[in-house]
C-alpha positions as CSV (number, residue, x, y, z in Angstrom):
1,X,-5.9,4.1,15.9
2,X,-8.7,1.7,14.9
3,X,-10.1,1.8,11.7
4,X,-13.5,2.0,11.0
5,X,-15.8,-0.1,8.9
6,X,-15.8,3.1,6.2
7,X,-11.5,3.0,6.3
8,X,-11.5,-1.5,5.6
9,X,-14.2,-0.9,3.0
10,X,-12.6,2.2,1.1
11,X,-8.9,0.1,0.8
12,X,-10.8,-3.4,0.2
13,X,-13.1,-1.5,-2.9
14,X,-10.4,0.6,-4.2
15,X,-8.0,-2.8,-4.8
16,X,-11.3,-4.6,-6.3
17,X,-11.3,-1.4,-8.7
18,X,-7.6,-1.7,-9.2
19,X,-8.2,-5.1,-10.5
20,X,-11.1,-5.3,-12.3
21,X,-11.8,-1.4,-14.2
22,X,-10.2,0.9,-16.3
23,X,-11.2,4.3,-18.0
24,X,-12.3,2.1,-21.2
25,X,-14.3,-0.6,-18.8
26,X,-15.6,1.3,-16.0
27,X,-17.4,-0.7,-13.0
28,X,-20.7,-0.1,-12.1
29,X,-21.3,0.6,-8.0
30,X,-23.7,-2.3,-7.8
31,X,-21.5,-4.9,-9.3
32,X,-18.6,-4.3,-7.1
33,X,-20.8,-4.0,-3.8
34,X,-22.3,-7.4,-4.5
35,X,-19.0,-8.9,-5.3
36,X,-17.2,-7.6,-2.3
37,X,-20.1,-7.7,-0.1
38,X,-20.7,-3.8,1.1
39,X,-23.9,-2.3,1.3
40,X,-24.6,-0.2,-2.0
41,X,-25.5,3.3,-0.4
42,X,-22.4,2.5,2.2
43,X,-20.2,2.2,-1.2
44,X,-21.8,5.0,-2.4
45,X,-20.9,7.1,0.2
46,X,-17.6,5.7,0.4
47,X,-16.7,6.5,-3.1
48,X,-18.2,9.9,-2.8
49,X,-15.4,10.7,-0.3
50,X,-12.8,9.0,-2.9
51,X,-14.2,10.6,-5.3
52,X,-13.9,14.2,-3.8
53,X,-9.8,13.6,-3.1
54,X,-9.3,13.1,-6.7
55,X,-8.8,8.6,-6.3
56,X,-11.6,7.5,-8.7
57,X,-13.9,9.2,-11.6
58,X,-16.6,8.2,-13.1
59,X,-18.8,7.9,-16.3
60,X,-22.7,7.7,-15.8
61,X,-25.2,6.4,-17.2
62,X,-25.4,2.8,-19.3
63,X,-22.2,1.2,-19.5
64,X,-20.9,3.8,-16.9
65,X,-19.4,3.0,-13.6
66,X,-16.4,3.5,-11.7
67,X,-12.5,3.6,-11.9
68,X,-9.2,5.0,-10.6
69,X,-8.5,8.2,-11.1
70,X,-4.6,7.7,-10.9
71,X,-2.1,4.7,-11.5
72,X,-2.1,2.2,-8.8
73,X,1.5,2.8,-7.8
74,X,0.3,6.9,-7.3
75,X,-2.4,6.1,-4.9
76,X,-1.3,5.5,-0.8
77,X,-2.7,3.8,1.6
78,X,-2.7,6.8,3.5
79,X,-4.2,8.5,0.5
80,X,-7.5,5.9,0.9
81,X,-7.5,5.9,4.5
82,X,-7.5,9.9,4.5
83,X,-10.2,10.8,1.7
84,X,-12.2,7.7,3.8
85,X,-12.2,10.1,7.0
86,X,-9.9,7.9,9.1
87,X,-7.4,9.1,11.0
88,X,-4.0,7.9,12.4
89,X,-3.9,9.7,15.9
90,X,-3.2,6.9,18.5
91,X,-2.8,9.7,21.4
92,X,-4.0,12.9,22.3
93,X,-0.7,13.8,23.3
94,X,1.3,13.3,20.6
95,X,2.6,16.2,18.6
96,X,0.5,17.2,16.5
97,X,0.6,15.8,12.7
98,X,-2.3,17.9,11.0
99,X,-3.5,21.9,11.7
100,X,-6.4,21.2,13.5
101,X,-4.8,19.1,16.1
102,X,-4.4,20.4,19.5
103,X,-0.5,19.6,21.1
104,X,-0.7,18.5,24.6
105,X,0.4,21.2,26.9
106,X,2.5,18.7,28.8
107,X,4.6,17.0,25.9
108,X,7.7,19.1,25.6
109,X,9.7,16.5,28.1
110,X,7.4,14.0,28.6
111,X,8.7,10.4,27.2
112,X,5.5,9.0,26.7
113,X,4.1,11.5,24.3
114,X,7.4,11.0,22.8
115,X,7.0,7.2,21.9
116,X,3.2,7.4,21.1
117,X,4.0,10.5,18.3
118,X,7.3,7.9,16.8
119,X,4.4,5.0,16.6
120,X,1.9,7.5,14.7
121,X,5.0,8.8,12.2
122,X,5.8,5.7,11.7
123,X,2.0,4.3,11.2
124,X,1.9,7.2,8.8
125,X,4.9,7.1,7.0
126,X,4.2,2.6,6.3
127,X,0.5,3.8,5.0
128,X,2.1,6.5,2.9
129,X,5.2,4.0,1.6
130,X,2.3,1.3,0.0
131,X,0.5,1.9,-2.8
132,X,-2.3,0.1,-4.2
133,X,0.2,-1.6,-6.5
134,X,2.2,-3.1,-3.5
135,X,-1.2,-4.6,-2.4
136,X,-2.0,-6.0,-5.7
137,X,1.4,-7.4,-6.0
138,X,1.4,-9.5,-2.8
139,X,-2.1,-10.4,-3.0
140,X,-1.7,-12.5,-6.0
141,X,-1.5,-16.2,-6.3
142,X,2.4,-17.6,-7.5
């Protein structure tokens, strides 16, 4: 797995959210792609994609903008990285994790497929064990 430029900006904008909106003090796209340096129409389709899995809502027009949908502590890693089009497959022969992957015809038996479908559970399952809270939390200054 190697995440994309669209995975790093999803988690990086969705902890800048966490921080600095709220339902009463929504943040406006432009704003937070200056201050975390993305591209506005790359944020924008970004948070179209968030958007769509239910992560952040919005409010338009003046004094509208942008903010999470859920409580910090209710939103993954995995959830980001998911609704940002990344995926976790390491190997095309591990066993499969989602419906529209293919198992390779070779992997009942075989101890390689084995160890590359542990590494992409266990990619998964750490992704799916931190929330957006757990980020915040170890981010900040003692």
């Amino acid at each position: 797995m190697r995440t994309t430029t669209r995975g790093l900006y999803a988690l990086k904008a969705m902890i800048a959210l966490a921080g600095k909106s709220s339902q009463s003090q929504p943040l406006a796209l432009h704003k937070l792609a200056v201050e975390e340096g993305i591209s506005t129409e790359f944020l924008q389709q970004i948070f179209y994609r968030l958007r769509n899995a239910g992560l952040i809502s919005a409010y338009r027009g003046p004094g509208g903008g942008f903010f999470l949908a859920k409580e910090t502590a209710a939103i993954s890693v995995l959830d980001v990285l998911e609704a940002a089009g990344e995926s976790f497959e390491i190997s095309p022969c591990a066993v499969k994790c989602s419906e529209t992957r293919k198992t390779c015809s070779q992997f009942p038996g075989c101890e390689a497929g084995s160890f590359w479908s542990a590494l992409e559970t266990r990619m998964r399952d750490f992704a799916q064990s931190r929330s957006l809270a757990d980020l915040i939390k170890t981010n900040r200054p003692v």
